[in-house]
C-alpha positions in Angstrom: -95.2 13.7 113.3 -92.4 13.2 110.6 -89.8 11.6 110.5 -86.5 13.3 110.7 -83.4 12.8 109.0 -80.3 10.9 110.1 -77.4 12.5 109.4 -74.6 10.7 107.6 -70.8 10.6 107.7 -69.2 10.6 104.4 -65.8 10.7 102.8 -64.8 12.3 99.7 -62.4 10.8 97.7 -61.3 12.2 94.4 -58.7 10.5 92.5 -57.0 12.5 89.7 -53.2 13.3 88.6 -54.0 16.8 87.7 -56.3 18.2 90.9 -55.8 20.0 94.3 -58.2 20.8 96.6 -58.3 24.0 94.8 -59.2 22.9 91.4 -61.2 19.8 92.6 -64.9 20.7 91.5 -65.9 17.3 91.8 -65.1 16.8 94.8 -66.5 20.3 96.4 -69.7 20.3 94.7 -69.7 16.7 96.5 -68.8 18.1 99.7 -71.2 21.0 99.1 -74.3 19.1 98.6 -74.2 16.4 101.1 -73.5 19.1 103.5 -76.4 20.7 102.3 -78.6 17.5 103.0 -77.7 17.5 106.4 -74.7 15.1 106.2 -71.3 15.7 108.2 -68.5 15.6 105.3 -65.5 13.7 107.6 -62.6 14.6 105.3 -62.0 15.2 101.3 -58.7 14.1 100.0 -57.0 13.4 96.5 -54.9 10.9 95.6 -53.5 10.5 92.4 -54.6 7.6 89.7 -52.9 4.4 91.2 -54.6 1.4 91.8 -52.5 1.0 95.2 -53.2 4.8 96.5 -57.1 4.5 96.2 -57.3 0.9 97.6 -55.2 2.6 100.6 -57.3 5.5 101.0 -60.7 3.7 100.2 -59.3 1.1 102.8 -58.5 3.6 105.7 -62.3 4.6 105.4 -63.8 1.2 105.4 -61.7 0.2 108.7 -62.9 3.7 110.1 -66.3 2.7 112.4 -67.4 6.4 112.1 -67.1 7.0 108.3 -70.7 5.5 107.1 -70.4 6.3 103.1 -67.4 6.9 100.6 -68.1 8.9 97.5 -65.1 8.7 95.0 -64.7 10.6 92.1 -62.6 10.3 89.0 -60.7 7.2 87.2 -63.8 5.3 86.1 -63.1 5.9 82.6 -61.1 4.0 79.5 -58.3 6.2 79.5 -55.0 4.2 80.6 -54.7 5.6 84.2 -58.4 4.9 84.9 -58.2 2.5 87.6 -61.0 3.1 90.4 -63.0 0.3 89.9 -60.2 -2.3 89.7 -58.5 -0.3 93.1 -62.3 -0.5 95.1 -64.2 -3.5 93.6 -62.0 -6.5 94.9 -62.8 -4.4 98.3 -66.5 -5.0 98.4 -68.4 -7.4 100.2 -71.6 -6.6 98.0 -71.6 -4.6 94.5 -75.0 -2.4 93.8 -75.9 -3.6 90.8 -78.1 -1.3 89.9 -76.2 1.7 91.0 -74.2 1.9 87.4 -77.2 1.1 85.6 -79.4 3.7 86.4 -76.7 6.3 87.1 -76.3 5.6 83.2 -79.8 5.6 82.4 -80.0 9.4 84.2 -77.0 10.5 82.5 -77.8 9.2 78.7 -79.9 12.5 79.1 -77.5 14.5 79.4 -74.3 13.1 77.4 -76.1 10.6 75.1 -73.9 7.3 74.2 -71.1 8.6 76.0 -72.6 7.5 78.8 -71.7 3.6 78.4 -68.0 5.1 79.0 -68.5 5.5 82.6 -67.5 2.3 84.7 -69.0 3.5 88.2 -69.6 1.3 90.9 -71.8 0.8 94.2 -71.1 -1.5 97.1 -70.9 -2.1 100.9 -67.9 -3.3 102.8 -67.8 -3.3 106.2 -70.9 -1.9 106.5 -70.0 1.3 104.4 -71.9 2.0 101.5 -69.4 2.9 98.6 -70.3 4.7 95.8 -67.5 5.4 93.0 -68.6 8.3 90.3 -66.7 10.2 87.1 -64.7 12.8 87.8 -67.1 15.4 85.9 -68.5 17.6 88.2 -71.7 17.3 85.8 -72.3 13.5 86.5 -71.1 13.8 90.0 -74.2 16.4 90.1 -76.3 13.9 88.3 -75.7 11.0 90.3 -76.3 13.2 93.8 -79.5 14.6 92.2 -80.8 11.9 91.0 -79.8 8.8 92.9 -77.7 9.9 96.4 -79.6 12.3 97.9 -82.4 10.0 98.1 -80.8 6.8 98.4 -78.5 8.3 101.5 -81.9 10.0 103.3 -83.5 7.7 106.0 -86.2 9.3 105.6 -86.6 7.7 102.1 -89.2 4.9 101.4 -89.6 2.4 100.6 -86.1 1.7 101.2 -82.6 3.7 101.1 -79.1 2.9 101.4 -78.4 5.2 105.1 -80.8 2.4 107.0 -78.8 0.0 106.0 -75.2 1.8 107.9 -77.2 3.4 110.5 -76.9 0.9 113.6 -79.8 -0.9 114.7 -82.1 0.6 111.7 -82.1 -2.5 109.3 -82.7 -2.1 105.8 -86.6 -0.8 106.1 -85.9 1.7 109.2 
């Protein structure tokens, strides 16, 4: 008999000065896909580029027992305003170092050099996995694809990210 999937709760975050929830293609395709996966999407939201408004927002999430995962999008650029990973990585109990590194390596495919622009970030705090992508809705696609879906399946071997916020799983289910 297989195994079947546990369901996830996840928050969407996108951080931008420009976006609504009408222009926010990050952010739906986001919403969209986990959905899709068999994830429950607890609430989208945009704030704009301020170091203060994400940590608040981010914050809310990790104090919130039901919300097991927080993708953000946007702000993990060069440009001036980009602040995401300064708002979310004093907030983390454990970075994922690996998480930037190959979300990199998967995109150089697909925008070359540009590529070493992108500051994203993985954690956990408070037992919520965190996982803060570009605002493109091209590497948000590429870091679902490629790393999220998986990572955020239970089902995944030999070892995933959702065991580790699913109580009472462990990290090897």
């Amino acid at each position: 008999m297989s195994e079947s999937m546990i369901p996830l709760t996840i928050a969407v975050l996108t951080i931008s000065d420009t976006r609504d929830l009408n222009t926010d293609r990050s952010g739906a395709m986001l919403g969209e896909r986990l959905e899709l996966a068999g994830h429950r999407l607890a609430e989208r939201r945009i704030v704009i580029d301020d170091i203060y408004r994400i940590r608040a927002a981010v914050s809310e999430w990790i104090a919130d027992p039901d919300i097991q995962v927080i993708l953000t999008t946007g702000g993990t650029g060069f440009t001036g305003r980009d602040s995401t990973p300064e708002a979310v990585s004093v907030l983390l109990d454990k970075r994922i170092e690996g998480f930037g590194e190959q979300f990199r390596q998967l995109s150089f495919l697909d925008v070359g050099s540009s590529t070493i622009q992108s500051r994203c970030l993985g954690g956990l705090a408070n037992d919520t996995v965190i996982f803060c992508l570009p605002g493109s809705s091209g590497a948000c696609r590429t870091a679902w694809d490629g790393l999220l879906a998986e990572q955020l399946d239970s089902r995944h071997k030999p070892c995933n990210f959702a065991n580790l916020v699913i109580p009472g799983r462990g990290q090897h289910g």
